[in-house]
N, C-alpha and C positions, 0 to 999 in steps of 0.2 A: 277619079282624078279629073279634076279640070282641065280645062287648057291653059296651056303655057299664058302666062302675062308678056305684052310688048315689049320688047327689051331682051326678054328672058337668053344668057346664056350657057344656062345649065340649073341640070334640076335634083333634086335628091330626095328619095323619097324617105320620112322618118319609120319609125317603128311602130307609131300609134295612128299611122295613113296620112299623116297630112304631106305636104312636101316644102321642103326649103327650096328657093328660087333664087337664082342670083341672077341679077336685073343690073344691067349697064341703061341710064337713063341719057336721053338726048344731049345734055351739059357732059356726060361723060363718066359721070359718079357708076362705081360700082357698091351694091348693095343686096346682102343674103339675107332675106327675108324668110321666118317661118310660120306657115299660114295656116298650123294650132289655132283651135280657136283658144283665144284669149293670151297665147304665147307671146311673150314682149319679146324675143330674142331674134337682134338684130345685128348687122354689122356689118359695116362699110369701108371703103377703101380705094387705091388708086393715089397714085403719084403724079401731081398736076406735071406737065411742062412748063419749060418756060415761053411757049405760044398758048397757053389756055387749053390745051387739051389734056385726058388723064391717059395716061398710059396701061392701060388694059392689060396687057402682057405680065406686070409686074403688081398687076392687082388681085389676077388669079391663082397666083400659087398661095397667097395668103386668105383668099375667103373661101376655096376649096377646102382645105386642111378643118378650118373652123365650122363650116358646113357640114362635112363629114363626119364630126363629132359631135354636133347636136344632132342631127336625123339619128347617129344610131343611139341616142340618150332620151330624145324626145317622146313624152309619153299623150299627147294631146292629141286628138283627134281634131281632123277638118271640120270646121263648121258649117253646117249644110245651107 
């Protein structure tokens, strides 16, 4: 397993070794990424404010759920 990506908070590992990552980026975007190689499946989230920032708290109960259910469906191995 590699090391966590910057950002990273929280990680899942799938069933064919790779791992889903969900990455809160600097602008505030929350994003679960799975890093199969060749895996397109992605998905993002968060609810801006109304000062420009996302609200985190109300972003992770939703890409948890969806994370948790591709790691254990995912058949893709990491690409080395």
């Amino acid at each position: 397993m590699s090391a966590w990506p910057h950002g990273a908070v929280a990680r899942l590992l799938t069933v064919g070794g790779a791992s889903v990552d969900i990455v809160q980026y600097a602008d505030g975007r929350l994003v679960a990424v799975c890093t199969g190689a060749c895996c397109p499946w992605e998905k993002a989230t968060g609810v801006r404010l109304p000062d420009g920032t996302v609200d985190v708290a109300s972003g992770l109960p939703v890409l948890i759920p969806a994370a948790q259910e591709h790691a254990a469906n995912c058949r893709l191995m990491r690409r080395c």
